[in-house]
N, C-alpha and C positions, 0 to 999 in steps of 0.2 A: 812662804809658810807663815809670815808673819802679816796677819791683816788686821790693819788697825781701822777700820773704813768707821767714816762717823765719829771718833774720838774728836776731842778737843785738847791738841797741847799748846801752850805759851812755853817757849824759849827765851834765854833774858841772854842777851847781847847775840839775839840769830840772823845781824845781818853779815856776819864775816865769821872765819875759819871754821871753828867747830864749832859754832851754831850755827851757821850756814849748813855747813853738811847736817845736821842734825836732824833743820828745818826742812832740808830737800828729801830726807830718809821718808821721813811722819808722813809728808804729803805723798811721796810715792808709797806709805804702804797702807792712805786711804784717809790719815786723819786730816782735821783742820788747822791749823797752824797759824799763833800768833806770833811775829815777830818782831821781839821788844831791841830796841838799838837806843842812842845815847847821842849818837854823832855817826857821821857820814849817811845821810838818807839815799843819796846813790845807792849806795851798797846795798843799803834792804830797797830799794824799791826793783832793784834790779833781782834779789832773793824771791821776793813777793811776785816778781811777773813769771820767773819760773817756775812757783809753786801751781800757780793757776794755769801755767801752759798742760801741769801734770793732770789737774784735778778741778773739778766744779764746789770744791769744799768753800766753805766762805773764811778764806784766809784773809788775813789784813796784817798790819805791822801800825806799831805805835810806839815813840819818840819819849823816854821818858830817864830824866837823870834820879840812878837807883841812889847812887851817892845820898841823895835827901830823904827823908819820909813821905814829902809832899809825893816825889816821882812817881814812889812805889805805891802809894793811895791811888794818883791818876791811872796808873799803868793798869790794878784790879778792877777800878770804875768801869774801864773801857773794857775787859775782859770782860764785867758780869754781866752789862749794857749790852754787849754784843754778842755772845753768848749764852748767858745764863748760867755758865757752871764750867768747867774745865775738869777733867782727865789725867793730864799730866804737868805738871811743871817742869823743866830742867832750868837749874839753877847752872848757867854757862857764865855769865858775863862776869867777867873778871879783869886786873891789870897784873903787870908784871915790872916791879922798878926798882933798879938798885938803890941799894939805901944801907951803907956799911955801920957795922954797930960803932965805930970810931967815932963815924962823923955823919951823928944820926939825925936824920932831917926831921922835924917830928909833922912838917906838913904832908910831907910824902908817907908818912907812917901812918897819918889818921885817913888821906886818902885811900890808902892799900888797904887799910881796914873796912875803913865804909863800903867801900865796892865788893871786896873779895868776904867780909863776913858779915857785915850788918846788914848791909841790902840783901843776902840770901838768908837769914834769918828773921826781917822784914817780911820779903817774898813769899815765905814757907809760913808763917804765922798768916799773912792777907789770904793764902792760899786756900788755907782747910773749911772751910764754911763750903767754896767750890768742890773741891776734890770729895767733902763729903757724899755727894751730890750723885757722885760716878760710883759704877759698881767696883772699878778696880782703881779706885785713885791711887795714884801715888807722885813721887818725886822724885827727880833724879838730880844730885849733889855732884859738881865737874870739882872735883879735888887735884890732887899733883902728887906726883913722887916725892916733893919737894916738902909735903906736908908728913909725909914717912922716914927721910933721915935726914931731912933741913936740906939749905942750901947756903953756904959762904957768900956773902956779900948782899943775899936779899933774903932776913929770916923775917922780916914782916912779911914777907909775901909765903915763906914758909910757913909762917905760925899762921896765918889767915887761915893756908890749907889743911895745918894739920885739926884746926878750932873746924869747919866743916866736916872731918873725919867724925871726931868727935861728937857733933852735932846731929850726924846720920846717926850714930850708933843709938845716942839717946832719944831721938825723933822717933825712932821704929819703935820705938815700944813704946812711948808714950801716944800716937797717933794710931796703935796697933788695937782694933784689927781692922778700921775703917780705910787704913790709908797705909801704904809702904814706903820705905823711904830707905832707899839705898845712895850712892856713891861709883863714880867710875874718876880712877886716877891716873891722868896720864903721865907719859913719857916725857922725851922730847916730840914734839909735834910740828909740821911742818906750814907756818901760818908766819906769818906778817909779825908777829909779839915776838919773832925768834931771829927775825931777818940777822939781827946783827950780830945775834952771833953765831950764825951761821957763816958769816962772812969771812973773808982770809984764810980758807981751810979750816974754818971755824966748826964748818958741818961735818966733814969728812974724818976731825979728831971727835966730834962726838961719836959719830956712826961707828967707828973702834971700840970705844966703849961697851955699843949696844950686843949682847950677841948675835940677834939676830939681823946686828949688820945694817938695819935703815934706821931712820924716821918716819914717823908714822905719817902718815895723810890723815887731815881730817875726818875722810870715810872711817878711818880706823876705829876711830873716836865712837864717832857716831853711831856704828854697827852695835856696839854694845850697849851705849844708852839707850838706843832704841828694843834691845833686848830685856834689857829690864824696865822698861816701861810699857812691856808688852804683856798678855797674859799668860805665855813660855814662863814668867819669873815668877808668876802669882804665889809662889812659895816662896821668895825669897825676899828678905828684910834688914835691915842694918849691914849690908853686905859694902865689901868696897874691891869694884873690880879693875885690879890691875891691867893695865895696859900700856905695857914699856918697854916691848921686847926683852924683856928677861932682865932687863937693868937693875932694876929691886927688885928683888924675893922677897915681897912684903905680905903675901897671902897667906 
């Protein structure tokens, strides 16, 4: 139901978890796909050969650290060079690192910033010249639960999230009516950033937690963001859609 055939989306960190799934959604429902990574080129090259096993779209992936200004300049270069214009963004790439307010690291502090809010506020400001471009641009902002009622021992990485909430909310009306811009906030999610503590029956006490009993898979993720970046959402704007199994009632 959902055919995106011909779009142009860029993913920012879609060589693993949920922008992997994300990257493999867009090309299976027809669009082009760039996928931006940081580290591990395996990873995406190996993203990159499945998206073309899907589709004759001219996908590519490009290597760029958002942490910097310089990155995120290279990363649009190559996007408008190659392209001409773009469709969607999903603003994925992010870290996840403790950092207790005790014993607060402030290198680990401005890291978790850089990536998790500057470089997506970066991203989304290089973006709109492109997005203008489309008849249905917009943006899709990967937030956290964690940005809805904090989390003990990593609120950098919580306030990152909840500064993105915020940023969707104001982005949609300021970019409105040319460009939308919503928000999808997950769970716990089951990817590689969460191995450890999933570990030692680490996952099986969150899964109690959840009501609905799992952890997501990245498709989970991704089935939404592609939802609102599809034209099913074309009414919909500053929204932020939960996805936690029922963990927060934050909607």
């Amino acid at each position: 139901m959902i055919d995106l055939d011909g779009l142009r989306v860029l993913v920012t960190g879609g060589n693993r978890g949920i922008g992997a799934a994300c990257s493999r959604f867009f090309a299976e429902s027809g669009a082009a796909v760039c996928i931006h990574y940081r580290a591990r080129e395996d990873a995406a090259t190996s993203v990159l050969d499945r998206l073309r096993s899907l589709s004759s779209q001219p996908h590519f992936k490009v290597a760029a650290d958002l942490a910097e200004p310089e990155g995120v300049e290279a990363l649009f270069e190559s996007v408008t060079s190659t392209w001409g214009r773009l469709d969607c963004l999903v603003n994925n790439a992010g870290i996840w690192i403790e950092n207790p307010l005790k014993e607060l690291n402030p290198r680990l502090l401005e890291e978790t910033w850089a990536i998790n809010e500057r470089a997506v506020f970066l991203c989304a400001s290089r973006s709109i010249p492109l997005l203008e471009q489309s008849s249905d641009g917009n943006i899709v902002n990967i937030s956290s639960t964690a940005g809805q009622r904090g989390e003990a021992l990593y609120s950098p990485y919580a306030a990152s999230k909840g500064a993105i909430i915020s940023a969707t909310k104001s982005w949609s009306s300021e970019l409105a009516p040319r460009i939308r811009v919503n928000a999808v906030a997950p769970g716990w999610v089951d990817t590689e950033l969460c191995d450890e503590a999933f570990a030692d029956g680490g996952r099986k006490a969150i899964e109690e937690t959840i009501p609905l009993r799992r952890v997501a898979t990245p498709e989970d993720i991704a089935g939404p963001v592609m939802f609102l970046a599809s034209p099913l959402a074309r009414h919909i704007t500053g929204e932020v859609l939960n996805v936690n199994g029922g963990s927060v009632l934050a909607g």
